[in-house]
N, C-alpha and C positions, 0 to 999 in steps of 0.2 A: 841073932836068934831071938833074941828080945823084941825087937821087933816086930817081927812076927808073928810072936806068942800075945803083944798088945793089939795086934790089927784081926788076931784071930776072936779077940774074946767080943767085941761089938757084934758082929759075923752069928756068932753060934745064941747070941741072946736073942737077938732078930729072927732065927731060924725057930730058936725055944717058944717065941713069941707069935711065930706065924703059924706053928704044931697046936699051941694051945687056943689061938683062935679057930683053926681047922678042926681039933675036937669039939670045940662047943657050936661053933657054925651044924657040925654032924649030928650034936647028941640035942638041939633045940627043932625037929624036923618042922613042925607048924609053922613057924616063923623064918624058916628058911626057906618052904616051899611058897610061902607069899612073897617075900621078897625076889624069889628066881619068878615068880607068876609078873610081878611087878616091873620087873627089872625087862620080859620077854612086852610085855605091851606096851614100854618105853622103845623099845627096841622099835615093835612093828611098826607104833605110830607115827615114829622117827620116816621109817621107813616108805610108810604112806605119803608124809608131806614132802618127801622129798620126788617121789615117782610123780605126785600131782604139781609139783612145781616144776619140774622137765619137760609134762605135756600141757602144763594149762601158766606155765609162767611167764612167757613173751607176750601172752596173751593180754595179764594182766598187768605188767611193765608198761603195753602200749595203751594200756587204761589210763595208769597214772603219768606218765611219764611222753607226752603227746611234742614233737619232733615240727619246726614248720607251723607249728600253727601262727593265725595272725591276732590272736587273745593278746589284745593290753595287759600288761603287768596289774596287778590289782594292788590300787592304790590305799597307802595307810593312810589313818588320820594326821598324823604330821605334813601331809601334801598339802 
């Protein structure tokens, strides 16, 4: 029973600790409705480079990244 009574008290501090940030997250509105504004345009823009790298990234791969060609190695100054 000891046991369990030491595995409960970490448990309920963490939980006391995640209430009390949840009150002040709620009672600070300005600075929490910038950070969710924040957090939604990290989101979208995420979002964006990923949909233009699905339609526009083979594209560019075959830009950088040329298969077959007969380009010489470009030589260093040590050659």
């Amino acid at each position: 029973m000891a046991a369990v009574a030491g595995w409960q008290a970490p448990w309920r501090a963490l939980g006391a600790l995640g209430r009390e940030l949840a009150a002040e997250w709620a009672a600070q509105d300005v600075r929490a409705a910038l950070c969710q504004l924040l957090l939604l345009w990290l989101g979208l823009s995420l979002l964006g480079v990923r949909l233009a790298w699905r339609a526009y990234g083979g594209a560019v791969a075959a830009l950088c990244y040329r298969e077959g060609s007969t380009v010489e190695p470009v030589k260093t100054h040590r050659e």
